[in-house]
C-alpha positions in Angstrom: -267.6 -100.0 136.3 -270.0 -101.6 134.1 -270.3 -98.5 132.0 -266.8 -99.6 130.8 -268.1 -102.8 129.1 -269.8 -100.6 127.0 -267.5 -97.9 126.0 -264.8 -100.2 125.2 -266.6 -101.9 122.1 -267.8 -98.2 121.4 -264.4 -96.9 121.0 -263.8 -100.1 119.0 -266.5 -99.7 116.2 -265.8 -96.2 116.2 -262.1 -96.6 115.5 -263.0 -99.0 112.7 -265.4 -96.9 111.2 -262.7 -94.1 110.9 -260.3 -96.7 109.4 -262.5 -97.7 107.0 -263.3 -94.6 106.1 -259.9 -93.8 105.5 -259.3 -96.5 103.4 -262.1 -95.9 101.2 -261.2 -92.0 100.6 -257.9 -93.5 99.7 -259.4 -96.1 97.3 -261.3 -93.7 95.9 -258.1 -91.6 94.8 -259.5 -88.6 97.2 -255.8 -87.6 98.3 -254.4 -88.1 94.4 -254.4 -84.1 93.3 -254.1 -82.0 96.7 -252.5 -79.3 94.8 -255.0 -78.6 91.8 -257.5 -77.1 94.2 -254.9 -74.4 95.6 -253.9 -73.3 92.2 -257.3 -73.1 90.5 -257.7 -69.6 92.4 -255.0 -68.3 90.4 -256.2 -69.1 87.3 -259.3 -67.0 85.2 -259.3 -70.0 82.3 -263.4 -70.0 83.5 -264.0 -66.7 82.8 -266.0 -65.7 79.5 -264.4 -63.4 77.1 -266.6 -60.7 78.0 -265.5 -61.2 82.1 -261.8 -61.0 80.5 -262.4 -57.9 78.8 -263.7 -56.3 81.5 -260.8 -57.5 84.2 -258.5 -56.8 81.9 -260.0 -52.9 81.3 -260.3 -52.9 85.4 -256.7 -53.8 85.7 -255.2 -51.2 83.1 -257.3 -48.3 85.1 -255.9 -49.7 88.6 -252.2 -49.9 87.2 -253.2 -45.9 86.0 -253.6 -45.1 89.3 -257.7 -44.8 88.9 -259.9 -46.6 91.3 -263.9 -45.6 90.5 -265.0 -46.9 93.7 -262.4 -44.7 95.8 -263.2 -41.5 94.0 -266.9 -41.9 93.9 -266.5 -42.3 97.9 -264.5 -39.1 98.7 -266.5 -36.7 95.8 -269.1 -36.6 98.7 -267.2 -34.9 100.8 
């Protein structure tokens, strides 16, 4: 029974450390932009023009109907 007069206070402080972290990410504006992160995948604005080039030379062979990798795994056969 005594174990109780400690784990009430416990569950106290621990509860108000979770509040006030919850207040500070709040404060802090962590919650402001939840969408930017989910559309930044679908968007190649990082990559150099060289990286452009060469997606955009991968994408016109795979809309041809080419894919290196797949041939160059079943010649072996």
């Amino acid at each position: 029974m005594n174990i109780i007069y400690v784990l009430i206070p416990l569950a106290v402080i621990i509860v108000a450390i979770a509040i006030a972290v919850f207040f500070w990410a709040v404060r802090s504006k962590q919650f402001e932009d939840l969408d930017r992160q989910g559309y930044s995948i679908l968007f190649d604005d990082d990559l150099s023009e060289e990286e452009k080039k060469l997606a955009d030379e991968r994408k016109a062979l795979h809309d041809q109907g080419y894919d290196r990798d797949y041939d160059r795994d079943y010649e072996r056969d």
